[in-house]
C-alpha positions, 0 to 999 in steps of 0.5 A, a space after each residue: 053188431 052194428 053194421 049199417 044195413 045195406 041191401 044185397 047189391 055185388 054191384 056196389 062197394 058199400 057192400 063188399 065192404 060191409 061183407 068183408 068186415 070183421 067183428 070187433 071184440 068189444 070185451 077184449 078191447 074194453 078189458 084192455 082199454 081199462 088196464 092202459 087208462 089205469 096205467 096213465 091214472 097211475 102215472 097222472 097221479 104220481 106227477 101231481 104228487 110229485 113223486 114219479 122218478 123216471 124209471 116209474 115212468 118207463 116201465 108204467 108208459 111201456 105197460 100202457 102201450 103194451 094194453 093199447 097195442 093189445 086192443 088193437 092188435 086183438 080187436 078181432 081174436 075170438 074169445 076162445 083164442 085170447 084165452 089160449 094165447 101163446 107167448 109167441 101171440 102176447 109178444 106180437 099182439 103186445 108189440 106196436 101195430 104194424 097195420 095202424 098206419 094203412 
């Protein structure tokens, strides 16, 4: 984990916030980063070639957004719980962040 060491003091911010952060899934996030890039990779390479009509273009940009969305919204989902995830939770975690913005 690469939280900044920071000595046991309730006194200070620093470490209530250390203290409250929350583990990122760095496997999810990676695994989800990858998929978007190839998205986009798909994408650059069709409108270098010329051959991307718009309705390629839709459904590959909405793929990616779906995967980026996903990295974020999952970034602290154990493991065991993304294994398992409910349609209802690949809809959500799927869905543009409501918290990214804060």
């Amino acid at each position: 984990m690469n939280r900044r060491a920071v000595k046991p003091n309730p006194g200070k911010l620093e470490w209530i916030v250390a203290k409250a952060r929350k583990e990122l899934n760095l496997q999810i996030i990676a695994s989800n980063l990858d998929e978007a890039i190839e998205e986009l990779v798909r994408i650059r390479a069709n409108i270098s070639a010329g051959t991307i009509v718009e309705g390629q273009l839709q459904v590959w940009l909405c793929r990616a957004y779906h995967h980026l969305n996903f990295a974020w919204n999952i970034r602290h989902v154990p493991a065991e719980k993304y294994a398992h995830l409910t349609q209802a939770q690949f809809k959500r975690w799927g869905s543009y962040p409501r918290d990214i913005e804060d």
